[in-house]
C-alpha positions in Angstrom: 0.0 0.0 0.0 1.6 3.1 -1.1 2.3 5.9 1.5 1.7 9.8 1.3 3.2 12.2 2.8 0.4 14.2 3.0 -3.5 13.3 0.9 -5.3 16.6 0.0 -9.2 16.2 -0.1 -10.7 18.5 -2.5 -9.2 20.0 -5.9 -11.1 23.5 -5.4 -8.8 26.7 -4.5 -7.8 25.9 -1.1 -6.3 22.1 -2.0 -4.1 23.3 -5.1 -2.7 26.0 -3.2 -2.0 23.0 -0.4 -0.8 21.3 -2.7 1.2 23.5 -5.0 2.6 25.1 -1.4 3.3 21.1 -0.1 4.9 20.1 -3.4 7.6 23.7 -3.3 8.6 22.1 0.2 9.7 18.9 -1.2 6.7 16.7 0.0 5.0 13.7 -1.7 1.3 14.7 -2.0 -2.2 13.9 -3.7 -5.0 15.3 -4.2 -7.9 13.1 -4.2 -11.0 14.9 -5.9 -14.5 13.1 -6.3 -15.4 15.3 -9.4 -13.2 14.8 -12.9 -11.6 18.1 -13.7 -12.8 20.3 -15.2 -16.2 20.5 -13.4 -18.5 23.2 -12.8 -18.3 24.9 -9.5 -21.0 27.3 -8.0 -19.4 30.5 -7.5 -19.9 33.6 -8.1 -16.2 33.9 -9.2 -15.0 37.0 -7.9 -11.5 36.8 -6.8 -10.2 40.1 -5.4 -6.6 41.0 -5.5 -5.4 40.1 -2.1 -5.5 36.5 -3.2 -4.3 37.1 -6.5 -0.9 39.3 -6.0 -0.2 36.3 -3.4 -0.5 33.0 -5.9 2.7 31.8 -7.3 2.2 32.0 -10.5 0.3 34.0 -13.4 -3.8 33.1 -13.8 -4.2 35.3 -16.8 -5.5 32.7 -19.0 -8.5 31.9 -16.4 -9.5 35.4 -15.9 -12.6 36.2 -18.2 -12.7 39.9 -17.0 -11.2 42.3 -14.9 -12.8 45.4 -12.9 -10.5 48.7 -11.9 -13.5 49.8 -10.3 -17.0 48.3 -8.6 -20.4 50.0 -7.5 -21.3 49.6 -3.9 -25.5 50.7 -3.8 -27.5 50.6 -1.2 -31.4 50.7 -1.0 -32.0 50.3 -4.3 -29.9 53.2 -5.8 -30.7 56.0 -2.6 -26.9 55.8 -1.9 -23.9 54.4 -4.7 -20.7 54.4 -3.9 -17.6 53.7 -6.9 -13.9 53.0 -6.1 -11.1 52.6 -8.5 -7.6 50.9 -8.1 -5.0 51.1 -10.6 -4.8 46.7 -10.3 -7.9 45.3 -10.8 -9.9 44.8 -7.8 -11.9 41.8 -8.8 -10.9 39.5 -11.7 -13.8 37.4 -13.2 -13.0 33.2 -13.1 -15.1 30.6 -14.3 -14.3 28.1 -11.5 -14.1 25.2 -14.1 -11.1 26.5 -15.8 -9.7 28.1 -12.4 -9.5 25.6 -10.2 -7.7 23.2 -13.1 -5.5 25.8 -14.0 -4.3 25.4 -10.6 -4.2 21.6 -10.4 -2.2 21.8 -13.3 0.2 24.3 -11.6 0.5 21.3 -8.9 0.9 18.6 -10.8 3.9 20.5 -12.3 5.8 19.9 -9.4 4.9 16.3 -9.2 1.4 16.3 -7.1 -0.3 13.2 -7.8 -4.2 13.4 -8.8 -6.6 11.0 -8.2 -10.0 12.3 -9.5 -13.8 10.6 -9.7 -13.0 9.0 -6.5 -14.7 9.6 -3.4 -13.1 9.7 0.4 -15.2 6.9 1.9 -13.3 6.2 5.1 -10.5 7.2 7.4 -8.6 4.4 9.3 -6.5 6.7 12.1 -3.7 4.2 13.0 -0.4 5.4 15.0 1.8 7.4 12.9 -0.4 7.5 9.9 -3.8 7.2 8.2 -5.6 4.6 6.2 -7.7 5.9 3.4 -10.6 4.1 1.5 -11.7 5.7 -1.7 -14.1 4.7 -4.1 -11.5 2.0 -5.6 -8.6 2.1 -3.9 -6.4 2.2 -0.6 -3.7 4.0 0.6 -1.8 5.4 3.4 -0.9 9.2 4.4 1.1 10.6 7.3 -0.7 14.1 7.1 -4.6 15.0 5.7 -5.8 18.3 4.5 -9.2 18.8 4.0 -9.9 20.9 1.4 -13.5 19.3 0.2 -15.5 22.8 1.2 -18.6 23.6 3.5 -20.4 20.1 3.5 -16.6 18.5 3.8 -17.1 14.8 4.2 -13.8 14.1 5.4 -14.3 16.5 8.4 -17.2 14.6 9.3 -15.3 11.6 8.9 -12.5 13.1 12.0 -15.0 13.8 14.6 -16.4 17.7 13.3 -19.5 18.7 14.7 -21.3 21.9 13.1 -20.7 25.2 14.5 -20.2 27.4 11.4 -23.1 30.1 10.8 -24.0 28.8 7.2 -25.7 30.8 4.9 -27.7 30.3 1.9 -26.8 32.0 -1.3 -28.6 31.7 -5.1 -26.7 32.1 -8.0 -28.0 32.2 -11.8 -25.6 32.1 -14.8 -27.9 34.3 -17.5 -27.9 35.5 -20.9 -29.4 38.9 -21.6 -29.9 41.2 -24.7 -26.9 42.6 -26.1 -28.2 45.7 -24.5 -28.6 44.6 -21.3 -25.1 43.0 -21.5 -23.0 46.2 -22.8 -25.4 47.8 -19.9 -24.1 45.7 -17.3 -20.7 44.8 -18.2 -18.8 47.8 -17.7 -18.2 47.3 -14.3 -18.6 44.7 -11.2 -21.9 45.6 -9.0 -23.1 45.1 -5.3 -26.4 46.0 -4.3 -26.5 45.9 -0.5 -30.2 45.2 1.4 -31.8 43.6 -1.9 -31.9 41.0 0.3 -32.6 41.4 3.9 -29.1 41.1 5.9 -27.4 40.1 2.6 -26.8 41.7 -1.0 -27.2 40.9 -4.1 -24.1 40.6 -7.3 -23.8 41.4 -10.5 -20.7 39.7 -12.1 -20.1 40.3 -15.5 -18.2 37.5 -17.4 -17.0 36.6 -20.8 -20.6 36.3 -22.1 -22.8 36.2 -19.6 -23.5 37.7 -16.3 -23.7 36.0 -12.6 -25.8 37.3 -10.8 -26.6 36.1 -7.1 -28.2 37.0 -4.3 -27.1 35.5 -0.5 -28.1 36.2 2.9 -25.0 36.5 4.9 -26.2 37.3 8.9 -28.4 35.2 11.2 -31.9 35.8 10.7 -35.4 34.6 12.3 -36.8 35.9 9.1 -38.0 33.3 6.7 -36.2 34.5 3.3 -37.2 34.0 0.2 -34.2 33.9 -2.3 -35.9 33.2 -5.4 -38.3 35.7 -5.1 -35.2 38.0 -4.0 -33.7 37.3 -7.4 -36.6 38.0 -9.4 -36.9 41.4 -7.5 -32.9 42.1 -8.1 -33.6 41.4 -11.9 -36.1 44.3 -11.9 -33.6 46.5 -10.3 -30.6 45.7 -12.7 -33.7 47.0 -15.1 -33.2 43.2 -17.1 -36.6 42.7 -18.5 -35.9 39.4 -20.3 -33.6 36.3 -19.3 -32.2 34.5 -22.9 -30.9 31.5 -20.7 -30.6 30.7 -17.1 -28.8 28.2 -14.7 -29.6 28.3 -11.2 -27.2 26.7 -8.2 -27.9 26.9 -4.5 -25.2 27.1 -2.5 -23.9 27.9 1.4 -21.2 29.9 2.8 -19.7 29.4 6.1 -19.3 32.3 7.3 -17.8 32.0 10.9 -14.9 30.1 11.6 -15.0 26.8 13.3 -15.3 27.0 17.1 -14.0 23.1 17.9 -10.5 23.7 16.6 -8.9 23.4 13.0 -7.0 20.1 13.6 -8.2 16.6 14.9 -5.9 13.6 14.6 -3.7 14.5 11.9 -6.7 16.2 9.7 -6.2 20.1 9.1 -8.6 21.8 7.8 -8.8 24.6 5.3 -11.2 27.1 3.0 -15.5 26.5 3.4 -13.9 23.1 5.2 -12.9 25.6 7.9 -15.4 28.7 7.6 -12.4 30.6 6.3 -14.7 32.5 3.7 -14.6 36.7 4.8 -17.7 37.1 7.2 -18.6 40.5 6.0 -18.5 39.7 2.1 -18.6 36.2 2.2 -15.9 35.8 -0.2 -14.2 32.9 -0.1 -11.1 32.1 -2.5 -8.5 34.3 -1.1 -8.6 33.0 2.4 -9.0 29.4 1.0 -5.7 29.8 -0.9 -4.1 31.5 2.2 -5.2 28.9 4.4 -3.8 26.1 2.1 -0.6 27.8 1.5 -0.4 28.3 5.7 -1.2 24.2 6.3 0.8 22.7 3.8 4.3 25.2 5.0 3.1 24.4 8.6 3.2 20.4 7.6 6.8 21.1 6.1 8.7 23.3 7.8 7.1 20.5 11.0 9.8 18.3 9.3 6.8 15.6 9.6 6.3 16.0 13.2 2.7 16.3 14.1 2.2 17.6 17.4 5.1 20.7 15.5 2.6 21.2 12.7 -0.4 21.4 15.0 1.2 24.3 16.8 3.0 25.8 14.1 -0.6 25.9 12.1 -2.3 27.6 15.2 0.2 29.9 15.3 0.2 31.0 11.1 -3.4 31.5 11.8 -3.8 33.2 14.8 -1.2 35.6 13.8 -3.4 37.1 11.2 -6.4 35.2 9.3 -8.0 34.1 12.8 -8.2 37.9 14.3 -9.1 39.5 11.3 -11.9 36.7 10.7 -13.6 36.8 14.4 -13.6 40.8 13.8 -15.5 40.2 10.2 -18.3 38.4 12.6 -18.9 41.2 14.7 -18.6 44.0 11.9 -20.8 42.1 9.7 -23.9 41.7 12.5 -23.1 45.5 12.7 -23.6 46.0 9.1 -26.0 43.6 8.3 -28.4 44.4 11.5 -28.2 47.7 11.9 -29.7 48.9 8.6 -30.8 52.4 9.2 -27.8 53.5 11.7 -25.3 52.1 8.9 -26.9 54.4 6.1 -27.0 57.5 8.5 -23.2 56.6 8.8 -23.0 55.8 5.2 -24.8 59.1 4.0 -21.5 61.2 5.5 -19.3 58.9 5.4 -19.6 56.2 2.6 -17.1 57.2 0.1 -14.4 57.1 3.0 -15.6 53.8 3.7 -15.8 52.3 0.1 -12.3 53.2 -0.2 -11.2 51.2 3.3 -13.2 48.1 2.0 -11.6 48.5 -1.7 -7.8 48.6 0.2 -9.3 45.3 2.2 -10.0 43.7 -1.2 -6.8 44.7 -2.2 -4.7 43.4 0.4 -3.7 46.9 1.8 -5.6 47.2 5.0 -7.7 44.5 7.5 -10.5 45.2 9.8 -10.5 48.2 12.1 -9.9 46.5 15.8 -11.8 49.4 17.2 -14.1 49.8 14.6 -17.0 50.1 17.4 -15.3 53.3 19.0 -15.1 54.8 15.4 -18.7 54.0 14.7 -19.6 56.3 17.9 -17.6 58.9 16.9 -18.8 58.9 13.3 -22.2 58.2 14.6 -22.0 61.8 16.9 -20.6 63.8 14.0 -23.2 62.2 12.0 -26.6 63.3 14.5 -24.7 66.9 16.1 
């Protein structure tokens, strides 16, 4: 039975970039994948710049389109907001062509891939760990799971749920040519079109994506469909050519059990790494590949090392910055008519600090609760 250094569940963002990261560092890895690549992925496919100035390697030929500037609106048009970078701020991806396009990077470096298999069982023994796929058997010192927010293989270590998951709706549409020169000059997000949650516009080679999520706890029953239909009227698209609809959920909270369990670590959705304020995703799932698979290495193999080491990558700066997404995001979500008073004074300053965030330049405010007060008194007096 042939023996791993380390087996990668999942050939999504977060497991290439644990991979490709694993693979630099001299390790023997594969990355087990239950899908055959390419496959179609539900996503809304914005990947802002923070995650792309820190791959490895060029993603040009994967990027549909790219945005230097994006609309921020909030009920329905009372209030836009525009910011403009000179690096684009959101590239476009089909996740199909992405997420190979990093495999491929991988495999370069001699990852192994093992895809239409699924992760049946884990078999935790002493020093290593016994997998069962769909058809074959093998052995791996160190696990990443990188198979997103319904993760089987963290299940299969002993997970329970305490991510707050939330549902999202995403439609890949042909419009008119009009409505597509329209829409396509720049990347949209209408905030409140759907209560504590926005709606996106993503314009693609094309086609558009356009989604709507809610993204904060709620006793309110939503309806996301109808949501949609209300967001199409607001976009001012009057007739759909084609449509594809995907459901989808986003963790957006960070686990509160722990990140490892045996010799599992877990990564991206796996974790409820995704940005709690935006619910983007694939920038912190790449980071938090990149920080498991280094932690794994530079561990020279030694578990109990790469537990702490891990712990320590993340609580240095994704962890803090994550927990303080939480608390902003119930503030910005749930407070609907204090955040426009704010916004009505203050947005553009505050489009500009979430562009820099997208951007890589800035995190979270620590005290952004003493600034809200202050703002808040300029604001009334």
């Amino acid at each position: 039975m042939r023996t791993y250094d380390l087996a990668i569940i999942g050939a999504g963002p977060s497991g290439a970039s644990a991979a490709f990261e694993a693979a630099k560092n001299g390790l023997n890895a594969i990355i087990i994948e239950k899908e055959v690549l390419p496959r179609y992925k539900t996503c809304g496919g914005g990947f802002v710049f923070r995650g792309r100035k820190n791959l490895p390697f060029d993603i040009s030929s994967a990027v549909e389109r790219e945005f230097f500037d994006v609309d921020i609106r909030f009920d329905a048009k009372k209030l836009a907001l525009n910011a403009k970078r000179e690096n684009p701020i959101i590239s476009m991806i089909m996740r199909d062509e992405f997420d190979y396009l990093m495999i491929k990077k991988a495999q370069e470096l001699g990852v192994d891939l093992l895809q239409g298999e699924k992760l049946l069982n884990l078999n935790f023994k002493d020093d290593r760990t016994e997998l069962t796929t769909t058809h074959h058997q093998f052995e791996a010192k160190f696990i990443i799971a990188a198979d997103g927010a319904l993760s089987s293989t963290a299940k299969l270590a002993g997970w329970e749920e305490t991510r707050m998951m939330c549902p999202a709706l995403e439609y890949e549409i042909k419009v008119t040519d009009k409505d597509f020169k329209r829409l396509s000059t720049s990347a949209r997000f209408d905030i409140d079109v759907v209560p504590f949650g926005y709606g996106w516009s993503f314009p693609k080679k094309n086609h558009l994506s356009v989604g709507v999520g809610n993204f904060t706890k709620s006793n309110k029953k939503i309806n996301l469909k109808e949501n949609y239909k209300a967001y199409l009227k607001i976009l001012g698209i009057t007739e759909v050519l084609e449509e594809k609809a995907h459901g989808f959920i986003i963790p957006i909270s960070p686990r509160k059990d722990g990140f490892v369990k045996h010799n599992v670590f877990l990564i991206g959705d796996a974790a409820g790494f995704a940005d709690p304020l935006t619910a983007e995703g694939i920038s912190n799932a790449i980071y938090s590949g990149k920080l498991a698979a280094k932690s794994i290495a530079e561990s020279k193999l030694d578990l109990e090392k790469a537990i702490q080491l891990y712990n320590q990558k993340l609580n240095k700066k994704l962890l803090p910055e994550l927990r303080l997404g939480v608390k902003l995001a119930g503030f910005f979500y749930e407070n609907r008519k204090l955040r426009n008073l704010l916004l009505k004074k203050h947005g553009q300053r505050a489009a500009e600090y979430m562009t820099d965030i997208f951007m890589g330049d800035r995190t979270y405010p620590h005290n952004f609760k003493e600034k809200v007060k202050q703002k808040l008194k300029i604001s009334l007096f």
